[in-house]
C-alpha positions as CSV (number, residue, x, y, z in Angstrom):
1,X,129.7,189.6,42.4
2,X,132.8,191.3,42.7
3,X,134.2,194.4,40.7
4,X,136.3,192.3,38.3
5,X,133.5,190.3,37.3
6,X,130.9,193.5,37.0
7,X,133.1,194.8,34.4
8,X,133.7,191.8,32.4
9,X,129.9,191.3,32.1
10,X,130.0,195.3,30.9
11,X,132.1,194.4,28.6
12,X,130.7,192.0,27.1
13,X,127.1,193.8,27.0
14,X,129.4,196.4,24.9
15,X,130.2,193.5,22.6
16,X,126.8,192.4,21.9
17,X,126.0,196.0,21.4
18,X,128.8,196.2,18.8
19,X,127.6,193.6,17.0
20,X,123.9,194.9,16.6
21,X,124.6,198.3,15.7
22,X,126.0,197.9,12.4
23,X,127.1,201.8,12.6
24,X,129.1,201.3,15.5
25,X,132.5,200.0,13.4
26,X,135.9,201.0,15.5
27,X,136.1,204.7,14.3
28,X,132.8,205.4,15.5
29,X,133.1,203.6,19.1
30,X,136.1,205.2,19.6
31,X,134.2,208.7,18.8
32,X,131.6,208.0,21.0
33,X,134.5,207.2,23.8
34,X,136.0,210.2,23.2
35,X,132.8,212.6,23.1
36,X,130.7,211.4,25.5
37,X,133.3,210.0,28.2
38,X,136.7,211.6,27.0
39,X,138.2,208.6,27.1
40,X,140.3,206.2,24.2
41,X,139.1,203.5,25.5
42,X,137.0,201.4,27.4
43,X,139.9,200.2,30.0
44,X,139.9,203.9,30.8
45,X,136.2,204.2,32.1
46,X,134.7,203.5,35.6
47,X,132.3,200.9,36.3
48,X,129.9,203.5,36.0
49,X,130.6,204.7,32.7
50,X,130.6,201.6,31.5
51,X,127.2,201.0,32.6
52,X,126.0,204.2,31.4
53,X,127.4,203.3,28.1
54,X,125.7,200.0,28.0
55,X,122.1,201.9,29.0
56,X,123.4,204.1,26.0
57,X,123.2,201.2,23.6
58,X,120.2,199.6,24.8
59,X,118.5,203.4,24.2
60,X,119.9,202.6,20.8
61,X,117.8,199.6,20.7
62,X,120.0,196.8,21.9
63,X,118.8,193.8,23.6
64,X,121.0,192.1,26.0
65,X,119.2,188.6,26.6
66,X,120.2,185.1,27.9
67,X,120.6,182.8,25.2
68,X,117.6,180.6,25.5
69,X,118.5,177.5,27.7
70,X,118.0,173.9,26.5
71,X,115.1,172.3,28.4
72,X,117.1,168.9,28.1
73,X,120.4,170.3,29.4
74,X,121.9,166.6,31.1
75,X,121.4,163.7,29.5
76,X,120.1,161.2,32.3
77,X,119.9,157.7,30.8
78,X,117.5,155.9,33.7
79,X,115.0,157.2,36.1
80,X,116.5,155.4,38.8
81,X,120.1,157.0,39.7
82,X,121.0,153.3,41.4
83,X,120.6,151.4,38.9
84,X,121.8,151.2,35.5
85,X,120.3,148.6,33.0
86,X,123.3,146.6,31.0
87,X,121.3,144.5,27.9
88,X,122.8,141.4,26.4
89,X,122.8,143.3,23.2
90,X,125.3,145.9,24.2
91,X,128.1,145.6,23.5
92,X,131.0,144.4,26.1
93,X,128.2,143.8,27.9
94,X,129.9,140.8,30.6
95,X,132.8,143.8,30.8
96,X,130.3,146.2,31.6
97,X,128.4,144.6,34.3
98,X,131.4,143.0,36.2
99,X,132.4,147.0,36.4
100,X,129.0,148.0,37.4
101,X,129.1,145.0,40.1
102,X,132.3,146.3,41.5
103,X,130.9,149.5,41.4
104,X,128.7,148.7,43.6
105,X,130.4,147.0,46.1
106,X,132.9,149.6,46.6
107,X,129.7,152.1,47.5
108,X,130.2,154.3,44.6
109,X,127.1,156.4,43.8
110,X,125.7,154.9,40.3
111,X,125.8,158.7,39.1
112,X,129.5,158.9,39.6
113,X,130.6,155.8,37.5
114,X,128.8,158.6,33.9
115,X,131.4,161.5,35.6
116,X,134.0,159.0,36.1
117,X,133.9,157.8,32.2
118,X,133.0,161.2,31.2
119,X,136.7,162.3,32.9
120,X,138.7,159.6,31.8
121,X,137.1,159.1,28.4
122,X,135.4,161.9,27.4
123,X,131.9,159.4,27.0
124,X,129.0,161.5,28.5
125,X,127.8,158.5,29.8
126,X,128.6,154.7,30.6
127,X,126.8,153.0,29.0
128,X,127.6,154.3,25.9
129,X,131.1,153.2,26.7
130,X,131.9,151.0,23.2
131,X,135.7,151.1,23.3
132,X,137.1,147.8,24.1
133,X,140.5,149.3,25.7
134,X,138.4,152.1,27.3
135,X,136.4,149.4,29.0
136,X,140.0,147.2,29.8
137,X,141.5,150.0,31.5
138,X,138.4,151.0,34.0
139,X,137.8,147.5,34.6
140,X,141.6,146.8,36.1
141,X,141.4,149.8,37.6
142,X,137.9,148.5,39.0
143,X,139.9,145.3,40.1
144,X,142.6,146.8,41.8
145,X,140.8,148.6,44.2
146,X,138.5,145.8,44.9
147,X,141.4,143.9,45.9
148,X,142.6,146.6,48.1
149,X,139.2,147.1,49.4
150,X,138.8,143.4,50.3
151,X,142.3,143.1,52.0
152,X,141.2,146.1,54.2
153,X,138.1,144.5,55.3
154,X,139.5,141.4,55.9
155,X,142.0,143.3,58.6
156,X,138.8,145.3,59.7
157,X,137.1,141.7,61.2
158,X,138.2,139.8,63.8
């Protein structure tokens, strides 16, 4: 990690700290500054003040902790990463599996076609993919390269 980084975690461990001690208002951070590091402010200090200020805080009875992590943090719609399941019930469902066939044929990863929506769309994932224009616009897309990927093959064999 390099220096830059170091003290923007520092700072924000000094933020958290703020916000526990209730005490610790402007007036009084500032004091503290000036008293115990003879400083204004915080731009002022070194790296290691700055981490002796933090272990200050945390003698004050500050935790600094992760947030606790989701255990569910991607959604993954199939077991199967090459295959993606397309019901009659869904809907634009012949749209949807024309794009998935062309998909396919072009050797795109199934995983990449949930990235590629996700960009375009902002859809976390295909399938969910309701919006008729939305599924328009991929599928031409879809087409034109499949023609352009056809043509070059065709000029590839003999």
């Amino acid at each position: 990690m390099d220096k830059k980084n170091f003290r923007l975690g520092l700072y924000r461990k000094i933020e958290i700290a703020r916000k526990q001690l209730p005490a610790m208002d402007e007036a009084a951070f500032r004091a503290l500054l000036r008293s115990e590091f003879g400083v204004d402010s915080r731009k002022d200090m070194t790296v290691s003040q700055l981490s002796r200020l933090v272990h200050h805080f945390a003698g004050l009875g500050v935790e600094y902790k992760a947030p606790a992590k989701s255990k569910n943090r991607a959604v993954k719609p199939h077991a199967r990463p090459d295959f993606i399941e397309i019901t009659d019930s869904m809907p634009h469902a012949a749209e949807k599996r024309q794009i998935l066939a062309i998909w396919r044929k072009l050797g795109y990863s199934m995983t990449s076609l949930d990235t590629r929506v996700k960009r375009a769309f902002g859809v976390p994932v295909f399938v969910w993919l309701k919006d008729r224009e939305q599924i328009s616009i991929l599928l031409s897309d879809l087409q034109r390269r499949e023609k352009s990927f056809d043509r070059k093959h065709a000029k590839a064999e003999p």
